[in-house]
C-alpha positions in Angstrom: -25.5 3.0 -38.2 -28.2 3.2 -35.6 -26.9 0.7 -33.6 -23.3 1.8 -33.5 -25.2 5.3 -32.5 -26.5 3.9 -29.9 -23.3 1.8 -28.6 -21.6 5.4 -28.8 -23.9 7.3 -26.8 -23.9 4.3 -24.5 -20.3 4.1 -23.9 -20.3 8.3 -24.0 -22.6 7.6 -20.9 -21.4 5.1 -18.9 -17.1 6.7 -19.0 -19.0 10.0 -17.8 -21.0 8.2 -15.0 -17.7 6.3 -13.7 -16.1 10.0 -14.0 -18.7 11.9 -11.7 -18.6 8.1 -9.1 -15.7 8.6 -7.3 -16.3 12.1 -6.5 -19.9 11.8 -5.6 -19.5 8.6 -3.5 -16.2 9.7 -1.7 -17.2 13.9 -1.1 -15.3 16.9 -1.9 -12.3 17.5 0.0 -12.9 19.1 3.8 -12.0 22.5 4.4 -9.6 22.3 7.1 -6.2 23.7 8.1 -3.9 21.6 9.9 -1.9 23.5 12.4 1.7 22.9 12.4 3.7 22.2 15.1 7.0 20.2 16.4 4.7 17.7 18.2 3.2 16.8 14.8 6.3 17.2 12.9 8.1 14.6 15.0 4.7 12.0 14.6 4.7 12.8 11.1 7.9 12.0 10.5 8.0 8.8 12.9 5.3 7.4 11.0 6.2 8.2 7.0 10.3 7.6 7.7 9.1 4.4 10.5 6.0 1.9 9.5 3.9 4.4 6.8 7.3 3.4 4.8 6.0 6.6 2.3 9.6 6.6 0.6 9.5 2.7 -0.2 7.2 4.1 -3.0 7.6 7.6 -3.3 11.5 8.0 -3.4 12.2 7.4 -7.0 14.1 3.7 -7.6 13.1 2.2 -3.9 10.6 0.2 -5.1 13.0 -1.8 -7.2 15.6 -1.4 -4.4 17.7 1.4 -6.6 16.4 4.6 -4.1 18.1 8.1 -4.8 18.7 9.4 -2.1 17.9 13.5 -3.8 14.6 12.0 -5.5 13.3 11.7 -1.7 9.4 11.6 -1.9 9.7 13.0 -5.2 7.5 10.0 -7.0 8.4 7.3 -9.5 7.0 5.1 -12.0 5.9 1.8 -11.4 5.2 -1.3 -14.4 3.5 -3.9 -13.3 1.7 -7.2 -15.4 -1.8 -6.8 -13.8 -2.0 -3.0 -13.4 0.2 -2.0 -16.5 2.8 1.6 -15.8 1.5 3.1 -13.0 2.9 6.6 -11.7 3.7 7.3 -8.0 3.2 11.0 -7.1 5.4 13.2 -5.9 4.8 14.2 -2.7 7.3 16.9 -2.0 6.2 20.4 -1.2 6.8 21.5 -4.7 4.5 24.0 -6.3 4.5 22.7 -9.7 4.9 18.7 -9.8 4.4 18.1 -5.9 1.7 19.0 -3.5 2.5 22.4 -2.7 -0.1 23.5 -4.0 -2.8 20.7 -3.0 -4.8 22.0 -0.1 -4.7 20.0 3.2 -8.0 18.8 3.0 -7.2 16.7 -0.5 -3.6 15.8 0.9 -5.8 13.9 3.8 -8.9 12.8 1.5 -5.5 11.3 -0.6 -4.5 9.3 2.5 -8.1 8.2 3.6 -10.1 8.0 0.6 -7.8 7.2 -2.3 -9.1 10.3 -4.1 -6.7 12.9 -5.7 -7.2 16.1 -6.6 -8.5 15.4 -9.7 -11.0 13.4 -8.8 -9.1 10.3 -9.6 -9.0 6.9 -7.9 -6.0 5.8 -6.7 -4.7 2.1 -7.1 -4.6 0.3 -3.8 -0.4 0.2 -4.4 -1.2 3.5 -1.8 -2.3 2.2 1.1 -5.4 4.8 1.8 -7.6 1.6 3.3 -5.2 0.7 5.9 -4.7 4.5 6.8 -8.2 5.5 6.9 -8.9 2.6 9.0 -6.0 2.2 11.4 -4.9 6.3 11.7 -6.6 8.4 14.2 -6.9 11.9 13.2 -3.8 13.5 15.2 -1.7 11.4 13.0 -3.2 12.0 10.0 -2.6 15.5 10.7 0.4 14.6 11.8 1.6 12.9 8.3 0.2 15.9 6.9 2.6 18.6 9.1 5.9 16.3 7.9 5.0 16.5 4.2 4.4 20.4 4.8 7.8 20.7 6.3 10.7 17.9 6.6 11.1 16.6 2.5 13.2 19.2 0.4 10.9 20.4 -2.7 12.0 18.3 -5.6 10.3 19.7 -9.3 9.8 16.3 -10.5 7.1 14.5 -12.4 6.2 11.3 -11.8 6.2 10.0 -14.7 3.4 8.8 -17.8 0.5 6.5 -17.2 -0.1 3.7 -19.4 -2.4 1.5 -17.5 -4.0 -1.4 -17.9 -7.7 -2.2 -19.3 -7.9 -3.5 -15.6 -5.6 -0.6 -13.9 -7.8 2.0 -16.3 -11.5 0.8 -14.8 -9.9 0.7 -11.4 -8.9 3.7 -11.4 -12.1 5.5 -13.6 -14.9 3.8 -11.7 -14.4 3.8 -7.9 -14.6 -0.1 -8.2 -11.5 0.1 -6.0 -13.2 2.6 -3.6 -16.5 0.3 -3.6 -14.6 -3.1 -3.0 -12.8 -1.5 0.0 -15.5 0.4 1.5 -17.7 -2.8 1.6 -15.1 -5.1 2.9 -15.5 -5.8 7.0 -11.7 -6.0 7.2 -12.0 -2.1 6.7 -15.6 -0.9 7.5 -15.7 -2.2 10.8 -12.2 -2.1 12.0 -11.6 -0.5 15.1 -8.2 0.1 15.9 -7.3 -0.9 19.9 -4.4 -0.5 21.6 -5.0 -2.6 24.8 -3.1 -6.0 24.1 0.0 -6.7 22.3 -2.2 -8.4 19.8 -4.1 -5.6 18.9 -1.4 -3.1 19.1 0.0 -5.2 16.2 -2.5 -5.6 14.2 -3.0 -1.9 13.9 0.8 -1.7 12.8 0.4 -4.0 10.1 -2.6 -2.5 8.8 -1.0 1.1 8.7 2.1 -1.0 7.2 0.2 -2.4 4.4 0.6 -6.2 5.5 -2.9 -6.9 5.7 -3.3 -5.8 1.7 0.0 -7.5 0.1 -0.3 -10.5 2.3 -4.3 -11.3 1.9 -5.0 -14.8 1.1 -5.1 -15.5 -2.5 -5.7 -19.4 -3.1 -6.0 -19.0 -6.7 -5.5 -15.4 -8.2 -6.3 -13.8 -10.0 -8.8 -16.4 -11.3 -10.9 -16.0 -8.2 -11.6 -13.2 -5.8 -9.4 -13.1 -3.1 -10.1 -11.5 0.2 -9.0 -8.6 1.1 -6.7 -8.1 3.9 -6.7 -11.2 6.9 -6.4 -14.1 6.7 -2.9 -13.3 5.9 -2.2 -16.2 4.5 -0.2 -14.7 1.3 0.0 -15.6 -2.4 -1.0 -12.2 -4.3 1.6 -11.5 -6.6 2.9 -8.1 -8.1 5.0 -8.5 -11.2 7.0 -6.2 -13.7 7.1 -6.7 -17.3 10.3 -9.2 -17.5 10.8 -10.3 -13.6 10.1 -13.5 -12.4 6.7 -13.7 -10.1 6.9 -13.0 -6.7 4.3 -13.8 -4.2 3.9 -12.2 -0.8 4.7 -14.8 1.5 2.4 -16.9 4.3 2.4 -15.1 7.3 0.3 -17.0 9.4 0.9 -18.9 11.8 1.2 -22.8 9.9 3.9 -24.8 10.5 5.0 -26.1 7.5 4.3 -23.6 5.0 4.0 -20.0 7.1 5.9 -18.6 10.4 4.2 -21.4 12.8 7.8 -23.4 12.6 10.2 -19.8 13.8 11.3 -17.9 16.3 10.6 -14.8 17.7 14.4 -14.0 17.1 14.2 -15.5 13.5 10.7 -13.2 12.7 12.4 -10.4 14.5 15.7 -10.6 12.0 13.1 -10.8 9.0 10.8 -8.2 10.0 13.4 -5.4 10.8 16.3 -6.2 9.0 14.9 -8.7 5.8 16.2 -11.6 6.7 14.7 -14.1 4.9 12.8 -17.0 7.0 13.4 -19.5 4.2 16.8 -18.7 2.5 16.6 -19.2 -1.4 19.7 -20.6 -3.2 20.7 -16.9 -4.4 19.8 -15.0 -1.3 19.0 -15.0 2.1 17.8 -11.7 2.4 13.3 -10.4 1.5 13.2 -9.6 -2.3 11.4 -6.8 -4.1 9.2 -5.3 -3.2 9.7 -6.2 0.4 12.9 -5.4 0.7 12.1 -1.4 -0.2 10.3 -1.1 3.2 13.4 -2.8 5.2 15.1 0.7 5.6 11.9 1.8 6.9 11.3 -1.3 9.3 14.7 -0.6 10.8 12.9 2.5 12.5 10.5 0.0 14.9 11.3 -0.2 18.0 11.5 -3.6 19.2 8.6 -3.1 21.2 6.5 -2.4 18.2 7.8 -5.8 16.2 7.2 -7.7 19.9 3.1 -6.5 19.1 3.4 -7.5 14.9 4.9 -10.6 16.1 1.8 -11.5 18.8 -0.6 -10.4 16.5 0.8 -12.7 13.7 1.0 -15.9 15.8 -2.2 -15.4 16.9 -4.1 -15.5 12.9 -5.5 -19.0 12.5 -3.2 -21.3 10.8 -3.4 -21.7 6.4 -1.3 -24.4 5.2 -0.3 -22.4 1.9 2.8 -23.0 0.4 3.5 -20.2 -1.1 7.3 -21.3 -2.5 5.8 -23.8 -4.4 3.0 -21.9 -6.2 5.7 -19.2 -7.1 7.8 -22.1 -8.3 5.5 -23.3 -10.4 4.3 -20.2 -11.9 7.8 -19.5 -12.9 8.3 -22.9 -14.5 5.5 -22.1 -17.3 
């Protein structure tokens, strides 16, 4: 009896430590009011409706290429193998379900910190790493003034979590928060916008390529490492689907973009065009194709600087088609 005491009060201790982590590690939200005005509004909305790609998670259906078009930003409900049902907020102006009420402060410690108003981690599905490290502050504020003011306030919740024993501990205990906040990719990222190169490699931070795409030689058995190389095989997978894995985008020959043109990457990057056509499509599949409406919104500049920043990763030789092959064939 004493010892099942004593795993009680243990366990008692160590869920409220994890609760009182995230907070304590990350800081309250900052008491600040963003000023809203057209200039923002128009940044805001270049960078949620353009690379941000908010609605390829937010818009209820887009991430499993079924968006409605009156559900904009008004959150969804995503199941996934690793991570188990994970809901995606609603981040309309509502009072009630949205963020009407949130103050701007935690709508920006939200996009930088991973921390909701609760207190609650937020799975790296929300790409507050790459924004924290890649936004400057006008377009944070910026992002900030468009959610205030361009989507239509939609009284929706998102929907019920049922996570994971892994998507539960993320989630509780700031290990998320902690693996990204040690990481170099992120702590000592300094966004430039002096080359084509580096112009680029901001965008695909902000546009979440350097999360999906990190190199996973053997996930999940092994750490992978987060963000470049980008030399692709993490997988996300819902109940029933067949794996996907995010593909090889450096710049190899045989097995990543090394053997394309810019014309061909240009096609795929904007418009989905798939680089290696599959026998029943030729166009990205979930979940890439979700951000494709999104993508359309670059200007070809912009894809010109993801392009030169790709080709200029050192090469992997991954073949990415063949691990997903044979993870399907088990």
């Amino acid at each position: 009896m004493k010892v099942r005491t004593t795993i009680l009060i243990l366990t008692a201790f160590t869920a409220t430590a994890c609760a009182v982590f995230i907070p304590m590690r990350v800081g309250p939200a900052e008491d600040i009011s963003v000023e809203i005005t057209p200039e923002r509004i128009a940044l805001g909305k270049q960078l949620a409706e353009g690379i941000a790609a908010c609605g390829s998670c937010h818009t209820t259906g887009s991430f499993v290429g079924d968006p409605r078009g009156d559900m904009y930003l008004a959150g969804d409900v995503i199941t996934l193998q690793l991570e188990g049902t994970v809901p995606v907020p609603n981040i309309t102006p509502d009072l009630e379900t949205g963020i009407g009420g949130w103050t701007d402060g935690e709508i920006i410690r939200a996009l930088t910190k991973g921390v909701n108003r609760d207190n609650k981690q937020l799975l790296p599905l929300m790409p507050w790493p790459e924004f924290g490290a890649a936004l400057n502050k006008e377009e944070i504020y910026s992002i900030v003034a468009y959610l205030r003011e361009v989507p239509e306030p939609v009284n929706n919740v998102a929907g019920k979590k049922d996570l994971s024993m892994m998507g539960k501990i993320a989630s509780s205990t700031g290990m998320m928060y902690n693996m990204f906040a040690k990481s170099s990719t992120y702590t000592d990222y300094q966004p430039r916008r002096d080359t084509p190169q580096e112009r680029g490699k901001r965008l695909t931070y902000i546009g979440k390529c350097v999360d999906c795409h990190s190199y996973a030689p053997k996930f999940p058995f092994v750490a992978f490492t987060f963000g470049e190389p980008l030399g692709g095989g993490i997988y996300m997978q819902p109940p029933g689907w067949p794996v996907i894995m995010a593909a090889n985008l450096t710049p190899d020959v045989e097995t990543g973009i090394g053997g394309f043109s810019d014309e061909e990457l240009y096609n795929s990057i904007k418009y989905g065009k798939r680089l290696r056509p599959l026998p029943d499509t030729e166009m990205v599949r979930w979940p890439m194709m979700a951000r494709i409406p999104n993508h359309t919104a670059l200007t070809d500049e912009e894809i010109a600087d993801i392009i030169a920043y790709l080709r200029s990763q050192e090469p992997i030789n991954h073949d990415i088609d063949a691990k997903e092959a044979a993870k399907n064939s088990k």
